[in-house]
C-alpha positions as CSV (number, residue, x, y, z in Angstrom):
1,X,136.9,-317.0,102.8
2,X,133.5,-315.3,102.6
3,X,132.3,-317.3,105.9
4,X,135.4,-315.8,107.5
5,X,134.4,-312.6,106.9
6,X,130.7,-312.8,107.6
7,X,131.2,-314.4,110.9
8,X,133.7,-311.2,111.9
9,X,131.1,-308.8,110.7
10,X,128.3,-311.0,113.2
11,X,130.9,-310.7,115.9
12,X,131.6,-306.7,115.4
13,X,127.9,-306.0,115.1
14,X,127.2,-308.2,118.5
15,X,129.7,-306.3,120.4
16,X,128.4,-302.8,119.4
17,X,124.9,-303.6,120.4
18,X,126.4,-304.4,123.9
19,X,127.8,-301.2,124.2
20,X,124.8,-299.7,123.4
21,X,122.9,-301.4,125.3
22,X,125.1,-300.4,128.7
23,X,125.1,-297.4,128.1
24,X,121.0,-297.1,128.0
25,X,120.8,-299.2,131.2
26,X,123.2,-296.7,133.0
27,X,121.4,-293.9,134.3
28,X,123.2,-290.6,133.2
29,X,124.5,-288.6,135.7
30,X,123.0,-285.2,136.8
31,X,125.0,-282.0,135.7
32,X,125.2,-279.6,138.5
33,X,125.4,-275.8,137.2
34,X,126.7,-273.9,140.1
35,X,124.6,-270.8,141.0
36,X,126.2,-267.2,139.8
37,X,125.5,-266.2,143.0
38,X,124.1,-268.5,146.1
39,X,127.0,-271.2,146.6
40,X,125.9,-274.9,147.6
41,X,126.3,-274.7,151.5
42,X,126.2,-277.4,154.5
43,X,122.7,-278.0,155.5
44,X,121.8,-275.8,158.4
45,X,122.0,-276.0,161.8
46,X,118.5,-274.8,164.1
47,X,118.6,-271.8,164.8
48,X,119.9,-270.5,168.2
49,X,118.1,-267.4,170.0
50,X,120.8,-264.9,170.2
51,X,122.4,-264.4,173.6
52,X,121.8,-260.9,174.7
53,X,125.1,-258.6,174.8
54,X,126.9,-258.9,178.2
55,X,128.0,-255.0,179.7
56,X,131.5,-254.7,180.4
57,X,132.4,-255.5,183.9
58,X,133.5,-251.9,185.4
59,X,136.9,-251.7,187.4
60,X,136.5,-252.8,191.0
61,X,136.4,-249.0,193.6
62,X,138.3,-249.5,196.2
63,X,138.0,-250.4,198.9
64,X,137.5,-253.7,197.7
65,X,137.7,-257.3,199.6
66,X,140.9,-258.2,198.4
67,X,144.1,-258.7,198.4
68,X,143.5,-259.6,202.2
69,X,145.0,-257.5,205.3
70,X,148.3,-258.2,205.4
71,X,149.2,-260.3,208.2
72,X,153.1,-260.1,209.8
73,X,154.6,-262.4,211.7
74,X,154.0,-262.7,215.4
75,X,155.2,-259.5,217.8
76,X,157.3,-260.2,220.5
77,X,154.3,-257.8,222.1
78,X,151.3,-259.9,222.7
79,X,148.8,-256.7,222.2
80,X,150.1,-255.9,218.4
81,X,147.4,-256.3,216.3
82,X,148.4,-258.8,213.4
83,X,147.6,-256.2,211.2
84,X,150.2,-253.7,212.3
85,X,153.9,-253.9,213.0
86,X,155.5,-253.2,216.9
87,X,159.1,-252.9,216.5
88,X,161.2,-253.9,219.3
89,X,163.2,-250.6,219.1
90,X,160.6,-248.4,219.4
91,X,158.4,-249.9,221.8
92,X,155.7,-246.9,221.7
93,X,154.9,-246.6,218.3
94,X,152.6,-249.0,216.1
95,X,152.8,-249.4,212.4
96,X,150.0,-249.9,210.3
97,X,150.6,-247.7,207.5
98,X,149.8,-249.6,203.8
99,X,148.4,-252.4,205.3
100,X,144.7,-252.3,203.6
101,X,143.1,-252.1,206.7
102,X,139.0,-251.3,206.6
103,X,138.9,-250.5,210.5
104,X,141.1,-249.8,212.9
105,X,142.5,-252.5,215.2
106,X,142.5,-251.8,218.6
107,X,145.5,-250.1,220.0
108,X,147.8,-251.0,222.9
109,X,147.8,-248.8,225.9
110,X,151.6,-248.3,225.4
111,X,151.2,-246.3,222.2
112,X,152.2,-243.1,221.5
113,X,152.5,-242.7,217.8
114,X,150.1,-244.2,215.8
115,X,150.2,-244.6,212.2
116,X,147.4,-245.4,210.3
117,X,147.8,-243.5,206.4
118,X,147.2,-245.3,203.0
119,X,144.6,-247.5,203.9
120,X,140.7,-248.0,203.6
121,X,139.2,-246.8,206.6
122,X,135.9,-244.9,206.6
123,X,135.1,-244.0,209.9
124,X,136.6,-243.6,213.3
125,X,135.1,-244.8,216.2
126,X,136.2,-244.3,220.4
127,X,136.0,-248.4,220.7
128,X,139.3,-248.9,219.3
129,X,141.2,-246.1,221.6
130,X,139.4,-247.3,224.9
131,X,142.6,-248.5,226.3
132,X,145.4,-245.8,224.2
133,X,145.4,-242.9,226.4
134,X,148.5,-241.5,226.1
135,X,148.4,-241.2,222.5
136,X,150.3,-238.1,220.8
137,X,150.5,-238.3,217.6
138,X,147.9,-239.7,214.4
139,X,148.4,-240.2,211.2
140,X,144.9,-240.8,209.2
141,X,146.2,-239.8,206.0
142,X,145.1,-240.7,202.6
143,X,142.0,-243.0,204.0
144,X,138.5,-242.7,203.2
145,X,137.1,-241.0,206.4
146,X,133.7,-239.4,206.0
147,X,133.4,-239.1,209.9
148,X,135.3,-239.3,213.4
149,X,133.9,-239.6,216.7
150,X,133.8,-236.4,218.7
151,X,134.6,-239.4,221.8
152,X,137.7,-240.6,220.0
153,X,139.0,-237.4,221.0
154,X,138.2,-237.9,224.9
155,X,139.7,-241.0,225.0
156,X,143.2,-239.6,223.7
157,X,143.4,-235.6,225.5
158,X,146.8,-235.6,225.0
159,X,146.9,-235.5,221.4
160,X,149.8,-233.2,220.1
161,X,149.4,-234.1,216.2
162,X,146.4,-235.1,214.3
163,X,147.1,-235.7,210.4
164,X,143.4,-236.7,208.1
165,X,144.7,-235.1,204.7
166,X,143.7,-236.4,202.1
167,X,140.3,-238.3,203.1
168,X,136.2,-237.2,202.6
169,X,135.8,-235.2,205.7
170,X,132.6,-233.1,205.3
171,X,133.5,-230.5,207.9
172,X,136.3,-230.0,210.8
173,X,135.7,-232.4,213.8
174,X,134.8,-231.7,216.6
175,X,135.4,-231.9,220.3
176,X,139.6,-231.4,219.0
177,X,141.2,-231.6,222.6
178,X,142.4,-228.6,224.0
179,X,146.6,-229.7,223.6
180,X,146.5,-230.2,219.9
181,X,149.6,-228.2,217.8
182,X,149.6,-229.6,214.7
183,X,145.8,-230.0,212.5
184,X,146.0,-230.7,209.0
185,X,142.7,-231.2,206.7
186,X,143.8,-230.9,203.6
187,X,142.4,-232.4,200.3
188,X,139.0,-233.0,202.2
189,X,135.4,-231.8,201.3
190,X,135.0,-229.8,204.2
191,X,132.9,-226.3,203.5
192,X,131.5,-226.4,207.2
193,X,133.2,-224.9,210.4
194,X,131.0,-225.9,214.0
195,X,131.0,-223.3,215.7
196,X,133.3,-223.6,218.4
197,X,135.5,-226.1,216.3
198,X,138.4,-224.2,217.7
199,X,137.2,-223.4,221.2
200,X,140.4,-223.2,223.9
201,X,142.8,-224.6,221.3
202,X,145.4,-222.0,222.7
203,X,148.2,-224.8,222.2
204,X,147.3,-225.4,218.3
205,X,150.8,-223.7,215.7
206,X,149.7,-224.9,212.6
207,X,146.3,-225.3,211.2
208,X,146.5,-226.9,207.3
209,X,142.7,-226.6,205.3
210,X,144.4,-226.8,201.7
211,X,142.3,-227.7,199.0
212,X,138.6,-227.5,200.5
213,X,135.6,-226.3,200.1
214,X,135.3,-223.3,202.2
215,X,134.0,-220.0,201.5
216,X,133.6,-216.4,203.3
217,X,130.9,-217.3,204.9
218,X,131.8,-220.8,206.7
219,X,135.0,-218.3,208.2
220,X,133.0,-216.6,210.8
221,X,134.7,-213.3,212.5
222,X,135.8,-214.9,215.5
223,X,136.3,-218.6,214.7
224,X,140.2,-217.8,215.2
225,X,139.9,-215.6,218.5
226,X,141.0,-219.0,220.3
227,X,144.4,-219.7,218.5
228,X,146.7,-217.3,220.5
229,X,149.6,-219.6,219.3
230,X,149.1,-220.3,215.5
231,X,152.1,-219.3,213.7
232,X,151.0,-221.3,210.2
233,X,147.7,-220.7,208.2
234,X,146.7,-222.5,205.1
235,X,143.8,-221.2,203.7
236,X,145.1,-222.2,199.7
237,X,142.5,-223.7,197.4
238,X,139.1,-223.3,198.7
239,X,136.9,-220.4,197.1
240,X,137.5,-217.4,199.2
241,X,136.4,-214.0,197.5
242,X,137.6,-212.1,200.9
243,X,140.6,-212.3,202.9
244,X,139.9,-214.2,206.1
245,X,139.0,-212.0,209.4
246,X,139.9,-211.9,212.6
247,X,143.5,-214.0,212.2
248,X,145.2,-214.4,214.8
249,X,148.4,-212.1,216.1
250,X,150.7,-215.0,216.4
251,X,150.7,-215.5,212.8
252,X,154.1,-215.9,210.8
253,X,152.6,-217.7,207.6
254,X,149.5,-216.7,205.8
255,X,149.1,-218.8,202.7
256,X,145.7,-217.8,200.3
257,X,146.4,-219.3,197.1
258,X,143.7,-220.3,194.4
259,X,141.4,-218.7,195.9
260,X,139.3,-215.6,194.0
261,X,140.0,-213.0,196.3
262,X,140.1,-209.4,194.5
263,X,141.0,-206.9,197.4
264,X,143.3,-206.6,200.3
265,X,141.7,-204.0,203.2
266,X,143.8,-201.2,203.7
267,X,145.1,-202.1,207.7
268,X,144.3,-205.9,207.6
269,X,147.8,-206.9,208.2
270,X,148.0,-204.4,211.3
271,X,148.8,-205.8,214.5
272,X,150.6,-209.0,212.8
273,X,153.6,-208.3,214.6
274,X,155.5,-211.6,213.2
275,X,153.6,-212.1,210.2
276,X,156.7,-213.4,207.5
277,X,155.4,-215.1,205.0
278,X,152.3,-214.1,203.1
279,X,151.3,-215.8,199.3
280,X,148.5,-214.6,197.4
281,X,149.7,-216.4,194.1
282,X,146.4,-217.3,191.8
283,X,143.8,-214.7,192.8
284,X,142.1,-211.9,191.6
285,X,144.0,-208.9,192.4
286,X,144.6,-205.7,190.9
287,X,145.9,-202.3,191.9
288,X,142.5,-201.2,192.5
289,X,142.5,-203.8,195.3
290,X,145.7,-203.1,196.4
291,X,145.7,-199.9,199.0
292,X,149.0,-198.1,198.2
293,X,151.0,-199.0,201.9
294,X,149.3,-202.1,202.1
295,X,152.5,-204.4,202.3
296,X,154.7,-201.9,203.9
297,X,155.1,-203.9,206.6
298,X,158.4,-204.3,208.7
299,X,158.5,-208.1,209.5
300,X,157.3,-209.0,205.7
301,X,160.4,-211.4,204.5
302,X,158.7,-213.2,201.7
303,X,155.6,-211.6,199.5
304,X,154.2,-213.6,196.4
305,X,151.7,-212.3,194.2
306,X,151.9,-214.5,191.7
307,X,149.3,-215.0,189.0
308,X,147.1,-212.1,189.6
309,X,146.3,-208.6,187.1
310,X,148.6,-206.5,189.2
311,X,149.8,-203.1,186.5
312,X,152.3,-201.9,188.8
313,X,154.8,-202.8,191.4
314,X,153.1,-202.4,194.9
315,X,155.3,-200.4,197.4
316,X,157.5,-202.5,199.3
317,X,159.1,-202.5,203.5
318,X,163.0,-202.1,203.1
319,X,163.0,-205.8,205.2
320,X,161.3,-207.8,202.4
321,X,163.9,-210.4,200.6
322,X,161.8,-212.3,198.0
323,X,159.4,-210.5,196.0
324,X,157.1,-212.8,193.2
325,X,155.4,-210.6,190.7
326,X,155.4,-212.8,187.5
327,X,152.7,-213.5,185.6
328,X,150.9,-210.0,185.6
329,X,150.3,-207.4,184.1
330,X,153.2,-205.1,184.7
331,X,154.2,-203.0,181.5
332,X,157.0,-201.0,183.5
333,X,159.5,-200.2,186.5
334,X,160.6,-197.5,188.4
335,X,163.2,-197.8,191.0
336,X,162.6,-194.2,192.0
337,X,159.0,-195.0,193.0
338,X,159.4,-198.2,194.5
339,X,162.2,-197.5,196.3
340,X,161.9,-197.7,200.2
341,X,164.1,-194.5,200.8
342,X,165.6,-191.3,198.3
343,X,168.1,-193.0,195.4
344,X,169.6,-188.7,196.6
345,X,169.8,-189.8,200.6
346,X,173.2,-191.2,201.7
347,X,173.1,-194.2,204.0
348,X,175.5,-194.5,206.4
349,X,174.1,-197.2,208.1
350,X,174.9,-200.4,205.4
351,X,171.5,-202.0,207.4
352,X,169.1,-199.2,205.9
353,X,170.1,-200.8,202.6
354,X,166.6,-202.6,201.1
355,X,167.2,-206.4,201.8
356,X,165.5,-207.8,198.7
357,X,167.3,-210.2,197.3
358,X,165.0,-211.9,194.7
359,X,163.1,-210.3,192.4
360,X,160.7,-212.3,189.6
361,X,159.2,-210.2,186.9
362,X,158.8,-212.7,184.0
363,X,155.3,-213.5,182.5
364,X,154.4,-209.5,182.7
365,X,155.1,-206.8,179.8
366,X,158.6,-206.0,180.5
367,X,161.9,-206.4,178.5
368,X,165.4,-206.3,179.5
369,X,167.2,-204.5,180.7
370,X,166.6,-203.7,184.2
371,X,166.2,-200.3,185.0
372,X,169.3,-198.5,186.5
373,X,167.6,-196.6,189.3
374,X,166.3,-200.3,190.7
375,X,170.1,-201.9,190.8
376,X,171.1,-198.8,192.1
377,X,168.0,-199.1,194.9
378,X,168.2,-202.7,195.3
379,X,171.7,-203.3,195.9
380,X,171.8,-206.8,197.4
381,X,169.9,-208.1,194.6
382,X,171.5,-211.7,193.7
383,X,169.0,-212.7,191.0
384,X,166.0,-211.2,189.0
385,X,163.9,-213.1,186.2
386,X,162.2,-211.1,184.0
């Protein structure tokens, strides 16, 4: 029984020494005590030079190389450019309008109305007109011309209408043919007038130089005398401190607004025998600026003076019909004053009766109601805004 036991104690002891023993011949394992801060990372890569910033690519300015011209389908006319369109039904006219040309094509002799706006052209050369004689009407509109060829014009003297609004025209062309009736430059850069720009233009109505850059001194005295048939004047927009001299007789419209022009002279609408139509709206004027008959003029239908620093109504002609006063600085009204005749005369004659049919007084220092004595005056009123 005692052998029994001793050899189970042997065996216990044996097998605790093993133990022991493997755990000394195994090599204990590192702890790893995480940073508080740094964290164990991926070993790093080399480090790259850092690629300089590329700018931002600005938007593309027209013109620009694409989309491409816009080809059409072949013309039943062998000389249509591809570029343009020659309709069968009008056989004189050619279409190139929105077609993103750079240059124009050259045009068929058989044109007589050429149309050439919204595109990309910059200059205008006599090459492409060689052959287009009998030309009457262009349209350059809303292009990008800096310059035209005093020769295109003696290739085509038979021009009637010439349209180049809207492009980056310096000053007027020259060497305009002689049967031109319809000019218009507006929305260019133009602050220069050649002298002689206008020279025998006896033919020319209407003459548009909207929204430019001309001043008093680029309108010379006589750089009108020619026009002996201009009915239609646009002078609006530029920087004009005086009223322009020397217009001609012929005129019916006179249009000046936006410019900075403080006076008017006392007879500078004398001898403007059909003059119609005159707008001043945006300007400098006072009554110190205004001489007191200055619009009593017979033919007047239509006088705006919009926008200005006008204190009191300017004395009207009996023939007026629409009168524009708002935005002033008008604080009252008399009918009595204004009046064309005596509120005390009787009129037999219903045509003696003022004509002035619309009145606008809002935007000055007035407040309903409207006078009596200016109803009573103005009896074919139909509508006043105050």
């Amino acid at each position: 029984m005692k052998a029994g036991v001793g050899l189970f104690s042997a065996l216990a002891l044996f097998l605790l020494m093993g133990a022991v023993f493997t755990q000394r011949s195994r090599p204990k394992k590192p702890t790893i005590r995480k940073p508080s801060v740094l964290r164990p990372t991926a070993p790093q890569q080399p480090k790259q030079p850092q690629q300089p910033e590329q700018p931002e690519q600005p938007e593309p300015q027209e013109p620009t190389d694409f989309p491409p011209p816009i080809l059409g389908p072949p013309s039943v006319y062998p000389d249509c450019p591809r570029e343009c369109t020659c309709a069968p039904s009008y056989p004189n006219a050619l279409n190139c309008e929105n077609r993103n040309i750079r240059a124009i094509p050259a045009i068929p002799s058989r044109t007589h109305y050429l149309y050439l706006q919204n595109n990309y052209i910059s200059e205008v050369t006599a090459e492409p007109f060689l052959n287009a004689t009998e030309i009457r009407w262009v349209n350059l509109a809303n292009n990008r011309i800096h310059r035209i060829d005093k020769k295109v014009f003696e290739k085509i003297p038979s021009l009637l209408y010439l349209y180049v609004q809207s492009n980056q025209l310096k000053e007027v062309p020259s060497g305009l043919p002689a049967s031109l009736e319809q000019l218009r430059l507006g929305r260019n850069r133009i602050s220069k007038i050649p002298a002689g720009a206008f020279n025998k233009m006896g033919n020319l109505t209407l003459l548009d130089l909207f929204h430019n850059k001309l001043s008093d001194s680029d309108l010379e005295k006589n750089i009108f005398k020619d026009l002996k048939s201009l009915m239609q004047l646009n002078l609006a927009n530029n920087i004009l401190k005086k009223m322009p001299a020397g217009v001609p007789n012929s005129l019916i419209q006179l249009f000046l607004d936006r410019n900075s022009i403080e006076d008017v002279p006392k007879d500078y609408f004398k001898g403007l025998s059909h003059l119609a139509f005159v707008r001043l709206n945006y300007n400098q004027l006072s009554n110190k600026g205004l001489p007191k008959y200055v619009f009593n003029i017979s033919t007047l239908l239509d006088l705006q003076l919009s926008h200005n620093q006008i204190v009191s109504v300017p004395l009207i002609n009996g023939h007026l019909e629409h009168l524009h006063l708002n935005h002033n600085a008008i604080e009252s009204i008399n009918g009595t004053q204004i009046c064309p005749y005596s509120l005390e005369a009787e009129l037999s004659d219903p045509s003696l009766v003022p004509r002035l049919r619309y009145l606008r007084l809002d935007g000055n220092h007035l407040s309903p109601p409207i006078p009596l004595d200016v109803i009573m005056c103005f009896r074919r009123l139909h509508s006043i805004v105050i």
